[in-house]
KEDREN-609027 format. One line per 3 residues: number of its first residue (from 1); their letters; for each residue x, y, z of N, C-alpha, C. Coordinates in Angstrom, 2 decimals, decimal comma. Example, Ala and Ser with C-alpha at 12.3 -4.5 7.8 and 13.67 -1.06 7.14 Angstrom:
! KEDREN-609027
1> AS> 13,19/-5,69/7,80/12,30/-4,50/7,80/13,20/-3,30/7,80; 12,85/-2,25/7,08/13,67/-1,06/7,14/12,90/0,03/7,87;
! end
This chain:
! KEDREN-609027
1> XXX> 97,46/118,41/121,33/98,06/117,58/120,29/97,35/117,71/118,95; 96,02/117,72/118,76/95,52/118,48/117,64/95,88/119,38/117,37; 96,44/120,61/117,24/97,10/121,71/116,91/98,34/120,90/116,67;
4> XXX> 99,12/120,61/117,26/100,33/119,74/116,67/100,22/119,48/115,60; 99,21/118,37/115,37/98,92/117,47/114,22/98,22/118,48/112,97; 97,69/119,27/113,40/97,08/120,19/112,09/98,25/121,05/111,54;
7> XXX> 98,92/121,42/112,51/100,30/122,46/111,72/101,17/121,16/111,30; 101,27/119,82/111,77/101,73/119,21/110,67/101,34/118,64/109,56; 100,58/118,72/109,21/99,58/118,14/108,04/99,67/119,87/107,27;
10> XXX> 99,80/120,90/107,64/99,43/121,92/107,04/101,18/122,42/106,31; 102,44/121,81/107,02/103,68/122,25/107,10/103,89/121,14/105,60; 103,01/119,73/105,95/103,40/119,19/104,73/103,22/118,95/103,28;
13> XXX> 102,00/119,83/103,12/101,11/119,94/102,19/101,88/121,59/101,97; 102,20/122,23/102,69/102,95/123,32/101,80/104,65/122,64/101,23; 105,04/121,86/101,57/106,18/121,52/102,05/106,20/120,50/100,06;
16> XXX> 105,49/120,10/99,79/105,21/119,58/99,01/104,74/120,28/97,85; 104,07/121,40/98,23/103,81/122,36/96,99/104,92/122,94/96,75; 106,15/122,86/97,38/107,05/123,85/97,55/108,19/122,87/96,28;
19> XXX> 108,21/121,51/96,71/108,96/120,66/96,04/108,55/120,61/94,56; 106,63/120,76/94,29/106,48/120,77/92,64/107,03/121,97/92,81; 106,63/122,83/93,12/107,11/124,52/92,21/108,92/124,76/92,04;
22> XXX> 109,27/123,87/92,72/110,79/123,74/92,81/111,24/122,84/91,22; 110,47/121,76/91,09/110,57/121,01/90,10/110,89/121,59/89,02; 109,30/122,50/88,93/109,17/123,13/87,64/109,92/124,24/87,39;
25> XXX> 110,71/124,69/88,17/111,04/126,30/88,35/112,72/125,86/87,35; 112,94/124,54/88,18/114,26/124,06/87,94/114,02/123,67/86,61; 113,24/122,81/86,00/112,87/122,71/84,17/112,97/123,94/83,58;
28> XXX> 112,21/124,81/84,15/112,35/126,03/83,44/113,01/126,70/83,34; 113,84/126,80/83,90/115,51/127,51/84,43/116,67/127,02/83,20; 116,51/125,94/83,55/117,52/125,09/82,73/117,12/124,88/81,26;
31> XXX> 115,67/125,06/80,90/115,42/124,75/79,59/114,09/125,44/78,66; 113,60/125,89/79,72/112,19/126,79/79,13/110,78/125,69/79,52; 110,02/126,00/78,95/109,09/125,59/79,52/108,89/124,15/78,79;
34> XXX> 109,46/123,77/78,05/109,57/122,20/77,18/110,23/121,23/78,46; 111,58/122,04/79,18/111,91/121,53/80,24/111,45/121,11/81,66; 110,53/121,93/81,52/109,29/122,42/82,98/108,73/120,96/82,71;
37> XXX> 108,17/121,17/81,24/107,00/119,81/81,12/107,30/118,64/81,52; 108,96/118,80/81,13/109,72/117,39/81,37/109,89/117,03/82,09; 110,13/117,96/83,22/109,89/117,21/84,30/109,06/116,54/85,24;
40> XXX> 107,89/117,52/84,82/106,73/117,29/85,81/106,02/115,60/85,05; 106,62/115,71/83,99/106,24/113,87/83,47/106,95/113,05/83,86; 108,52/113,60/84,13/109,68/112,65/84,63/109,30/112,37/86,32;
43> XXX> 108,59/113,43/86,54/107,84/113,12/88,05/107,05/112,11/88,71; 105,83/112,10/87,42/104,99/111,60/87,31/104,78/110,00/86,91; 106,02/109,64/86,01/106,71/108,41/85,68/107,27/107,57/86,97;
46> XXX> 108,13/108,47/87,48/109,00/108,17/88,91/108,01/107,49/90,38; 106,58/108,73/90,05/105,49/108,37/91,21/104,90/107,13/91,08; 104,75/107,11/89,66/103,64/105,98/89,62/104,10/104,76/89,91;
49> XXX> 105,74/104,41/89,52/106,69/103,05/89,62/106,60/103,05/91,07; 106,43/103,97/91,93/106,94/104,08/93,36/105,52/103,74/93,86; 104,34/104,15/93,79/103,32/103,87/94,15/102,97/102,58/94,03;
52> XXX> 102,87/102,02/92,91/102,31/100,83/93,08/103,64/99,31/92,76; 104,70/99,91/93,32/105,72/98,56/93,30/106,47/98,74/94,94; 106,56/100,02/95,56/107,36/100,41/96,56/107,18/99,41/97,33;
55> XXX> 106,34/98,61/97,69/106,30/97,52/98,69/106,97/96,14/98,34; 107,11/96,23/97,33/108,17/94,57/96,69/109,35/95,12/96,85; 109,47/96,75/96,50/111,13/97,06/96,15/111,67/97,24/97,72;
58> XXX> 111,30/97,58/98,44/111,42/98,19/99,84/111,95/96,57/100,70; 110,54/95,45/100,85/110,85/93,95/101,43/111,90/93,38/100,23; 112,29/93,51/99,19/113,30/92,92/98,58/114,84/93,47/98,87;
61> XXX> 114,61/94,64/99,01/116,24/95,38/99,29/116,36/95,08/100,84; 115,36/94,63/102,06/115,64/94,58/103,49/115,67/92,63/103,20; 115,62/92,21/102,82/115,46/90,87/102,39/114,46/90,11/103,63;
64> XXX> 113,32/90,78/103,61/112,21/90,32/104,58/111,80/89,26/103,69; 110,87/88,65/105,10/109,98/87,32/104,54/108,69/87,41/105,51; 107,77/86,74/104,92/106,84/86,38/105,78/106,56/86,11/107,18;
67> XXX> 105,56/86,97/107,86/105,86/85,91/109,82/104,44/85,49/109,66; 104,58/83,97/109,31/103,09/83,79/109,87/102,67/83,70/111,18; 101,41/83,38/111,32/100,78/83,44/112,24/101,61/82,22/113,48;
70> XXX> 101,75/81,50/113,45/101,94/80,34/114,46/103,48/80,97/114,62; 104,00/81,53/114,14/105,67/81,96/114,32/105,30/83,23/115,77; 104,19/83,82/115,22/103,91/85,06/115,85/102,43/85,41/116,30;
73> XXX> 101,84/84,46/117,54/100,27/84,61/117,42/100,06/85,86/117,94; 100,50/86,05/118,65/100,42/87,25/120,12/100,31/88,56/119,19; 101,81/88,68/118,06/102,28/90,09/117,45/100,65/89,58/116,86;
76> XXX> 100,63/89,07/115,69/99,39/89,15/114,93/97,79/89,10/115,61; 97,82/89,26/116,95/96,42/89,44/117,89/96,58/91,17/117,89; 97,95/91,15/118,35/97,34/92,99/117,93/97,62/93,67/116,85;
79> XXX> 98,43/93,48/115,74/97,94/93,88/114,51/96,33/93,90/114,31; 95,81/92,53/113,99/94,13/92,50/113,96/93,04/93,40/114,90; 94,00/93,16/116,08/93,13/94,00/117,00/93,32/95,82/116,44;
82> XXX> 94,19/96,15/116,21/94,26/97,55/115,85/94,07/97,99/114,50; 93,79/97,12/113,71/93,60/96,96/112,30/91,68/97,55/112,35; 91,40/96,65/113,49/89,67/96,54/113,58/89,43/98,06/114,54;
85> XXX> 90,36/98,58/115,31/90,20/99,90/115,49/90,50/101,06/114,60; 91,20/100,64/113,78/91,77/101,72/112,99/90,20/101,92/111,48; 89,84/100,44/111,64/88,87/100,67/110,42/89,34/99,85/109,20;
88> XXX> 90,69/99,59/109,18/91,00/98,98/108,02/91,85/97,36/107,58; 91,90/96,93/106,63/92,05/95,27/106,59/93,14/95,23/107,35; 93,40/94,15/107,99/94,75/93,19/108,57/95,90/93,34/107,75;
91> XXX> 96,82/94,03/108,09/98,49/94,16/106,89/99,04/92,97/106,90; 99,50/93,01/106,18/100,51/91,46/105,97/101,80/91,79/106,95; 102,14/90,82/107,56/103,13/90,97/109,01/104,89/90,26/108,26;
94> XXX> 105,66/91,23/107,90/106,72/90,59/107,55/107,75/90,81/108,71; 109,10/90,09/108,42/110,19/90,30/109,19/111,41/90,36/108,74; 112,46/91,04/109,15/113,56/91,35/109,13/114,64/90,57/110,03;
97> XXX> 115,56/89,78/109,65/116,60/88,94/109,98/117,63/90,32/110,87; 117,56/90,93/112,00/118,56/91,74/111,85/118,57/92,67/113,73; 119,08/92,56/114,17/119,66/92,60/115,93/119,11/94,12/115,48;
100> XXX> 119,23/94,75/115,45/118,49/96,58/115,63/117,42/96,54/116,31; 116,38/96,59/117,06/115,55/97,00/117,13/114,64/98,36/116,17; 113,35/97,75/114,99/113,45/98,73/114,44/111,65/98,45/113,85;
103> XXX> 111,26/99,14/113,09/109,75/98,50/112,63/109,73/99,23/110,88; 108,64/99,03/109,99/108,49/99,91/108,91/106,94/99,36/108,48; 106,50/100,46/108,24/104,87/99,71/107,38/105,76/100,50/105,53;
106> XXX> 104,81/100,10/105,15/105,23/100,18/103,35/103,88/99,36/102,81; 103,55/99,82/101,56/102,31/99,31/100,70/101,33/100,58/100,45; 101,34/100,45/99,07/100,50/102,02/98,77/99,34/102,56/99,45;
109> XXX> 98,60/101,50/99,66/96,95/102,12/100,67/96,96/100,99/101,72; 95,51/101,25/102,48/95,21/100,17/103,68/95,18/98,73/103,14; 94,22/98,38/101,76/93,76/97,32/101,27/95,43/96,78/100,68;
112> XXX> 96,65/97,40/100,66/97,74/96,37/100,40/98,81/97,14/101,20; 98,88/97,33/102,68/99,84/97,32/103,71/100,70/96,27/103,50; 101,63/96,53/104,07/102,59/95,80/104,88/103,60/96,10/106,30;
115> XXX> 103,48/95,64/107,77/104,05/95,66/108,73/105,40/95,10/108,48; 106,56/95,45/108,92/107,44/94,65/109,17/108,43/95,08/110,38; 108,52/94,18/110,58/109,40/94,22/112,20/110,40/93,53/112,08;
118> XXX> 111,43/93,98/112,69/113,37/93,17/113,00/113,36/92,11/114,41; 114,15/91,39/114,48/114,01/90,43/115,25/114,30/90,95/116,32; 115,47/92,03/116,35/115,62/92,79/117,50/114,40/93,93/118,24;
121> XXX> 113,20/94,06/117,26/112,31/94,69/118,40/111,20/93,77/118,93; 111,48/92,26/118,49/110,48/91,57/119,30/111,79/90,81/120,45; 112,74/90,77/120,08/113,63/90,66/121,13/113,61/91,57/122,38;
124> XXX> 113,41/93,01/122,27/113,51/94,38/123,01/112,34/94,70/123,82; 111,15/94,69/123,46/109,51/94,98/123,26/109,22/94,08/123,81; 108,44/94,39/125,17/107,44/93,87/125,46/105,20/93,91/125,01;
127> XXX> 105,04/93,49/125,36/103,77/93,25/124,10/102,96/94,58/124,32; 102,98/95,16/125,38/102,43/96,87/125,69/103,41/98,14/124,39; 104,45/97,44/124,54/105,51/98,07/124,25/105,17/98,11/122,43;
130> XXX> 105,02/96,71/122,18/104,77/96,82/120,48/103,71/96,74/120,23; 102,71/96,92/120,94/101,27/97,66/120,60/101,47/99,40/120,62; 102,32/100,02/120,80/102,47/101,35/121,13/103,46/101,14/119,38;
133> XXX> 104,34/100,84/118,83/104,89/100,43/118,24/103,79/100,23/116,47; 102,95/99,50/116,79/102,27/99,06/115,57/100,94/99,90/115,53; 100,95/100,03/116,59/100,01/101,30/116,20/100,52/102,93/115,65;
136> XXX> 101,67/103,15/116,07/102,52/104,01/115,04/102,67/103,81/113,51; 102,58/102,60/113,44/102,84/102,20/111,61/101,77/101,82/111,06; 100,18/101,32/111,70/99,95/101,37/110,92/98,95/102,96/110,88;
139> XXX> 99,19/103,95/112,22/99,17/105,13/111,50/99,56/106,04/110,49; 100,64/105,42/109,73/101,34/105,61/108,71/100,38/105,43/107,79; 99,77/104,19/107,79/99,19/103,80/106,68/97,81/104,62/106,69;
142> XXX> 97,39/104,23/107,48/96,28/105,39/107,77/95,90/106,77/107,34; 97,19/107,43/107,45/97,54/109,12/107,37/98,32/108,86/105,96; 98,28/107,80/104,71/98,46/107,96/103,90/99,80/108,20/103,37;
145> XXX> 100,76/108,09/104,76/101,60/108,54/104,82/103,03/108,13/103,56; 102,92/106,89/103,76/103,87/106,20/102,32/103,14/106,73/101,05; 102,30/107,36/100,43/102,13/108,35/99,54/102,64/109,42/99,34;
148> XXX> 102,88/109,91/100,44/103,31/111,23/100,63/104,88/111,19/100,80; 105,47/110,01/101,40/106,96/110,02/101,20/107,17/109,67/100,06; 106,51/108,88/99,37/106,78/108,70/97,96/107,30/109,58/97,21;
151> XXX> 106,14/110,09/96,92/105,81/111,76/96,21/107,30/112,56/96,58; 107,44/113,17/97,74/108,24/113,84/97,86/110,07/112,95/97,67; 110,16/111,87/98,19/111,01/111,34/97,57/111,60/111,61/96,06;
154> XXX> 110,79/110,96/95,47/110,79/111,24/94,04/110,50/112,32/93,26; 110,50/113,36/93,69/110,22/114,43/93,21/111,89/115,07/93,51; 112,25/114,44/94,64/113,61/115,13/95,25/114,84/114,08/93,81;
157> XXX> 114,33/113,22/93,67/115,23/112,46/92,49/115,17/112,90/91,35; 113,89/113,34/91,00/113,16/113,70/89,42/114,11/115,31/89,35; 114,06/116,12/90,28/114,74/116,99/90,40/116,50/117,24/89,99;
160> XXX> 117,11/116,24/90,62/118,66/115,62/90,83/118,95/115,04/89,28; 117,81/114,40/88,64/117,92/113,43/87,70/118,14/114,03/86,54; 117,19/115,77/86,27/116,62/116,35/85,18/118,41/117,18/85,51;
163> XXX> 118,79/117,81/86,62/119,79/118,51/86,16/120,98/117,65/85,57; 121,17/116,24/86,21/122,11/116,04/85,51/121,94/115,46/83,60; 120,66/115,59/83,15/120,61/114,97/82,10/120,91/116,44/81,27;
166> XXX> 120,53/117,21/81,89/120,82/118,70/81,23/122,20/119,29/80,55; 123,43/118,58/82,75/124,42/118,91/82,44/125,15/118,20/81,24; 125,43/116,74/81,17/125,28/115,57/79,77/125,05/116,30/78,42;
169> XXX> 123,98/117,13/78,47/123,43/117,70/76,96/124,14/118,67/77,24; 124,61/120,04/77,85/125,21/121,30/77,71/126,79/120,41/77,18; 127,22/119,18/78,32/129,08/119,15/77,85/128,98/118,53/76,66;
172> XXX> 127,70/117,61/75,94/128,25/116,89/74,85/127,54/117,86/73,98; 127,01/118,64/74,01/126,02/119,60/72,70/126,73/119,93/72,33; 126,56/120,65/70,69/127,11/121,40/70,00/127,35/122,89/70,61;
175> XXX> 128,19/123,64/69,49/129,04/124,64/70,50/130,21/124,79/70,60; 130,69/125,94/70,97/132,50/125,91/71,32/132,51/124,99/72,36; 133,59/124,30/72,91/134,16/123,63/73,86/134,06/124,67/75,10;
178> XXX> 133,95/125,92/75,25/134,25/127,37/76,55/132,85/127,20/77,04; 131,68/127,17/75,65/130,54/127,28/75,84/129,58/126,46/76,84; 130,09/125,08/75,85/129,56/124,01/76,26/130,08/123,80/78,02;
181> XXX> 131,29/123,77/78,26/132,11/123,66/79,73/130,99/124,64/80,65; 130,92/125,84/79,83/130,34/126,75/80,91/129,02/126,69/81,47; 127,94/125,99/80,09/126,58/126,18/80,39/126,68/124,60/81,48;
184> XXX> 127,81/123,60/81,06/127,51/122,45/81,76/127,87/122,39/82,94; 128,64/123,60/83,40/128,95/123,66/84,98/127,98/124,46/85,87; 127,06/125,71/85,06/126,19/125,98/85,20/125,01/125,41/85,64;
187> XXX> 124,46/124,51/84,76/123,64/123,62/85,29/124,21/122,74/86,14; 125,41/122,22/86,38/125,38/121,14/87,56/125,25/121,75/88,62; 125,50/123,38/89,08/125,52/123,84/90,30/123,91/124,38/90,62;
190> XXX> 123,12/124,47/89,76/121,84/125,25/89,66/121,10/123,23/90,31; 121,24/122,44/89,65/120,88/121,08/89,69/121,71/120,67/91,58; 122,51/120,71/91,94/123,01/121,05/92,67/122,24/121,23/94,01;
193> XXX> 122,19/122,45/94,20/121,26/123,56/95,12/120,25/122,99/95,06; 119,31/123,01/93,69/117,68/122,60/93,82/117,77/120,99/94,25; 118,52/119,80/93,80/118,39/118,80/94,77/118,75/119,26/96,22;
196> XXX> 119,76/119,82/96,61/119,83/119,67/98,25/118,50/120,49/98,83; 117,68/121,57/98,25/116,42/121,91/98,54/115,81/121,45/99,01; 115,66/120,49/97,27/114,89/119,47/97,55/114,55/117,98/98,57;
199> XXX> 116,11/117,83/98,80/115,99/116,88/99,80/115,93/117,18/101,48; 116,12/118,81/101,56/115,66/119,01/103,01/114,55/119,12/102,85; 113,59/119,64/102,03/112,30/119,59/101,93/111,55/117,99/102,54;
202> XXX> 112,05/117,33/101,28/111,18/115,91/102,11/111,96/115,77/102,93; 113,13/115,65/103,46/113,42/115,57/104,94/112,65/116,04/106,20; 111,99/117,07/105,69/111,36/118,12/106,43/109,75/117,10/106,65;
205> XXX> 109,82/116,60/105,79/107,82/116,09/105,83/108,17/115,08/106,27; 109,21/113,83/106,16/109,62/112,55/106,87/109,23/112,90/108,11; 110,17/114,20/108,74/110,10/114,58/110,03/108,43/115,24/110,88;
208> XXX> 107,86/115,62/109,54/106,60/115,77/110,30/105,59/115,32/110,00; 105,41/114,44/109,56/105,07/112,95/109,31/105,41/112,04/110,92; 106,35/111,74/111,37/106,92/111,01/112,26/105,42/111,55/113,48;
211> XXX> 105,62/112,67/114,26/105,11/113,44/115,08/103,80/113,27/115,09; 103,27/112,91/113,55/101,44/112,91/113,38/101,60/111,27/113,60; 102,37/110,24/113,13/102,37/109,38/113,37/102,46/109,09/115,03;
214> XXX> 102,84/109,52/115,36/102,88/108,88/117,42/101,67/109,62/117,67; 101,09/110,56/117,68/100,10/111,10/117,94/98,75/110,41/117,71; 98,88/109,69/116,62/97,42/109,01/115,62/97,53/107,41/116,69;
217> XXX> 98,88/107,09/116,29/99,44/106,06/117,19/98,76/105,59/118,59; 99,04/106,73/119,31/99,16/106,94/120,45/97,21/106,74/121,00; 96,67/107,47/120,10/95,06/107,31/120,33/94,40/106,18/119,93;
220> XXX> 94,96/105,17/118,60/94,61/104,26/117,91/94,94/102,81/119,15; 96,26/103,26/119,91/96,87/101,78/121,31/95,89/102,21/122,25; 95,32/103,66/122,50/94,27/104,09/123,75/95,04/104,78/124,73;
223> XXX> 96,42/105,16/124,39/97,25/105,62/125,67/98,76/105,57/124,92; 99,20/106,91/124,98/100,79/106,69/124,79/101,69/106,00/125,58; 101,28/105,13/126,63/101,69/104,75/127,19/103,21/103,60/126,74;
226> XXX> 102,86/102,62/126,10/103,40/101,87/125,15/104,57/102,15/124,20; 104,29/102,97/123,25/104,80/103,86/122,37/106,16/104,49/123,23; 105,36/105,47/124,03/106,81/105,93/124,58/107,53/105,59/125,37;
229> XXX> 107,08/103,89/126,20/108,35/103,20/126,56/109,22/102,48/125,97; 108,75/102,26/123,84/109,21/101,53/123,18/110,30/102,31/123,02; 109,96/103,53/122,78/110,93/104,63/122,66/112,20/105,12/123,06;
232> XXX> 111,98/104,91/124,35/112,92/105,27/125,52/113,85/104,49/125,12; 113,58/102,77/125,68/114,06/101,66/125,13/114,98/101,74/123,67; 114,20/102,18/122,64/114,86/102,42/121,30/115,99/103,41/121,21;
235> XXX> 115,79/104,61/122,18/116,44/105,67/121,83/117,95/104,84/122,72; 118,21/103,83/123,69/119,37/103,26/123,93/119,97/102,40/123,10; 119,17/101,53/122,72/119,62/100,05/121,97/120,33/100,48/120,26;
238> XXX> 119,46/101,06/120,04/119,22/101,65/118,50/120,65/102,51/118,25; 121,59/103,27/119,31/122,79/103,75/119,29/123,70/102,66/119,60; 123,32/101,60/120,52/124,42/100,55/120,56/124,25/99,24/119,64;
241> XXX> 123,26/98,81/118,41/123,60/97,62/117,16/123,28/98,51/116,18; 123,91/98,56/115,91/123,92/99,12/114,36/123,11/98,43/113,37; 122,38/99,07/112,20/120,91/98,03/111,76/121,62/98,01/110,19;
244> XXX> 121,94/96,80/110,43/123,18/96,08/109,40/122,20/96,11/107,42; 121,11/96,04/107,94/120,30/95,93/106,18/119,49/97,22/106,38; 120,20/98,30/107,15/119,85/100,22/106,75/120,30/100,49/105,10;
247> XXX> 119,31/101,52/104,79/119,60/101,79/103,69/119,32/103,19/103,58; 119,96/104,51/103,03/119,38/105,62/102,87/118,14/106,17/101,98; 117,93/104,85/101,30/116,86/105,29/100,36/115,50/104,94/100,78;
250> XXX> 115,25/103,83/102,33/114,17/103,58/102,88/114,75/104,27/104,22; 115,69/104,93/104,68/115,82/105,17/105,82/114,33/105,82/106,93; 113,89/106,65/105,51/112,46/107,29/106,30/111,27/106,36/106,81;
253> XXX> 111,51/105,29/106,62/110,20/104,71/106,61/110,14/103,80/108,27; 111,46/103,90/108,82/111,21/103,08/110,16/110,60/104,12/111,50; 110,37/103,54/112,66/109,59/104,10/113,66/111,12/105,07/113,94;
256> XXX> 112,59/104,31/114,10/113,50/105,31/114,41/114,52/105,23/113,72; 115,39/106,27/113,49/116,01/106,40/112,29/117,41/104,86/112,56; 117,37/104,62/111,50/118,44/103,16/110,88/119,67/103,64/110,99;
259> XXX> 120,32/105,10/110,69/121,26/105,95/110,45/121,46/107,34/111,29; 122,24/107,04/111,75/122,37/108,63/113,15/123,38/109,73/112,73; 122,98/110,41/113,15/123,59/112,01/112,70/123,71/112,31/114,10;
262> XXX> 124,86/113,34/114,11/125,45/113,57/115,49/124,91/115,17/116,04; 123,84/115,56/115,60/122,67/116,75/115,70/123,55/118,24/114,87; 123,49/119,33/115,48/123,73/120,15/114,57/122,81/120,33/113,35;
265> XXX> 124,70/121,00/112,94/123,65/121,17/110,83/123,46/119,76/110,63; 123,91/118,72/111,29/123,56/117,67/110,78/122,05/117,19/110,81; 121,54/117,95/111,60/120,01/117,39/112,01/118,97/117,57/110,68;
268> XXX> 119,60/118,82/109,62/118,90/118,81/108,75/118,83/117,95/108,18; 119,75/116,76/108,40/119,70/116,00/106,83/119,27/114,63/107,55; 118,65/114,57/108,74/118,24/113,47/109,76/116,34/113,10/108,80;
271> XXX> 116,27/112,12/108,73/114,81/111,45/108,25/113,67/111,67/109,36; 114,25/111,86/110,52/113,29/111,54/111,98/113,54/112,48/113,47; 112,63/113,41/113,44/112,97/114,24/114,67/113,42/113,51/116,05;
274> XXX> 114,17/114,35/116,83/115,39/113,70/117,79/113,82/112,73/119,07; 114,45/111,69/119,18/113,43/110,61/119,79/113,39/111,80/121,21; 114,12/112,55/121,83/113,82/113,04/122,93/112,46/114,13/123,01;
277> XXX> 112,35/114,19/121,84/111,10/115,75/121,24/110,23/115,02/121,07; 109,83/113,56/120,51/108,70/112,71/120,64/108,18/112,53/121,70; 109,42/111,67/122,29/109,10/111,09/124,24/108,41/112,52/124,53;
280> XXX> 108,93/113,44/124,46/108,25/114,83/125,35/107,24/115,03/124,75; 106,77/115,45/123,62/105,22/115,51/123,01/103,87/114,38/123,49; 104,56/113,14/123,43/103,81/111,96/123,84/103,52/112,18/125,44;
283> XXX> 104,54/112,75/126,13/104,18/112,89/127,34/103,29/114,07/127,81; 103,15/115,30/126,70/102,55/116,89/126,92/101,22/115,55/126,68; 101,14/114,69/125,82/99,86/114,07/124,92/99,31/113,45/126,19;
286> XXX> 99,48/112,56/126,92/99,23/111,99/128,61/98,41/112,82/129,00; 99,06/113,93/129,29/98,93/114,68/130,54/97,51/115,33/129,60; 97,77/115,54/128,43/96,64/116,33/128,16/95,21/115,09/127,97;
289> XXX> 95,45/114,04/127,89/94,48/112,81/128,04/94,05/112,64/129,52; 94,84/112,97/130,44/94,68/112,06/131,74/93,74/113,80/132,44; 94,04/114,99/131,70/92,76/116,03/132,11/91,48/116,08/131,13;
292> X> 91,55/115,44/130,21/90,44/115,18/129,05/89,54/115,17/129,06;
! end
């Protein structure tokens, strides 16, 4: 599972160099290198709002609230407890009004986490079950991981954003009317392509992201044990309630995807590798613990 985890950490860090050089390639394409600049600031604008607000914008659009402690002693004994294994402060424990079974951490670093859980996975989950569960998220936080969806998120928008401000300036610029039509259809199809790139790209790191997460998970609970019966469990329930406050713009951030794709070409455009390729990794992960 180390080899796992290193070719994913290595798939996403190219995966990400791939999205700036995409950025800039696309500024420069469309406008010269004044355009390049522009974007990589329109990037950089986009990151920083996302970095340090993504956790208000994220619990405000799921319309979470607080679980304190006396609502939830048990959940918040192992948050703390895995908080004090992991090395880092206690997350703030929110909740979600909503029958799915589902989880999300969000908050830029360790020192301002946030857990949040749906009523349907403390309905679903037994307490082995969401210790396998929260130790997945807050390996998220851990592995830095909501940085890195950030980043690539918004880089996949900053991308989408710059062609269409381009196409806007080619149809209303000066020019013949043939001209203007042509350079502005031009750029919408060049803008086009480099967003859908761009968004299998971070699709691509959501997805291997997920994999380092059960893995980190999985050592942080002491045993995949947990984890991959939450799983099993999830991979039924999660196709029969539909998770009514899903959104595509946080879709990446839960333990399993909010929104299902029916595999195929469709799998490219999936946030979260198929729960059956986890369960099986988590289980190669056992077997390779229980000869350790």
């Amino acid at each position: 599972m180390l080899a796992h985890g290193g070719r994913n950490y290595a798939k996403t860090a190219l995966l990400l160099g791939l999205l700036t050089g995409l950025l800039v390639g696309v500024g420069y394409w469309l406008g010269g290198t004044s355009w390049a600049v522009y974007g990589l600031i329109l990037a950089g604008v986009m990151n920083f709002a996302s970095y340090w607000w993504s956790d208000r914008i994220v619990l405000a659009l799921h319309g979470a609230r607080p679980l304190p402690e006396p609502e939830a002693p048990e959940l918040h004994r192992i948050v703390e407890r895995l908080a004090q294994r992991a090395g880092i402060p206690k997350p703030r424990l929110y909740s979600v009004a909503d029958r799915a079974p589902n989880a999300f951490a969000t908050g830029r670093d360790p020192e301002h986490a946030v857990v949040c859980v749906t009523d349907g996975i403390l309905e679903l989950c037994d307490a082995h079950e969401l210790e396998g569960v929260l130790a997945h998220e807050l390996s998220h936080v851990t592995n830095r991981d909501i940085l890195i969806s950030s980043v690539s998120a918004t880089m996949a928008g900053a991308i989408a954003l710059m062609g269409r401000l381009f196409f806007y300036g080619e149809l209303f610029g000066g020019g013949r009317d043939d001209d203007r039509r042509g350079g502005a259809g031009l750029a919408l199809l060049v803008s086009l392509i480099a967003g859908l790139l761009a968004t299998l790209a971070q699709l691509a790191v959501s997805r291997s992201r997920e994999y380092a997460a059960d893995a980190t998970g999985a050592r942080l609970a002491g045993s995949p044990d947990g984890l991959q019966s939450a799983l099993r469990k999830l991979a039924v329930v999660s196709q029969r309630v539909p998770m009514q406050s899903a959104s595509p713009a946080t879709a990446h951030l839960y333990i399993v995807a909010p929104l299902s794709g029916s595999g195929g070409a469709l799998s490219l455009f999936q946030t979260h590798p198929p729960l059956a390729k986890r369960i099986e990794r988590l289980e190669q992960m056992k077997r390779e613990m229980a000869h350790g």
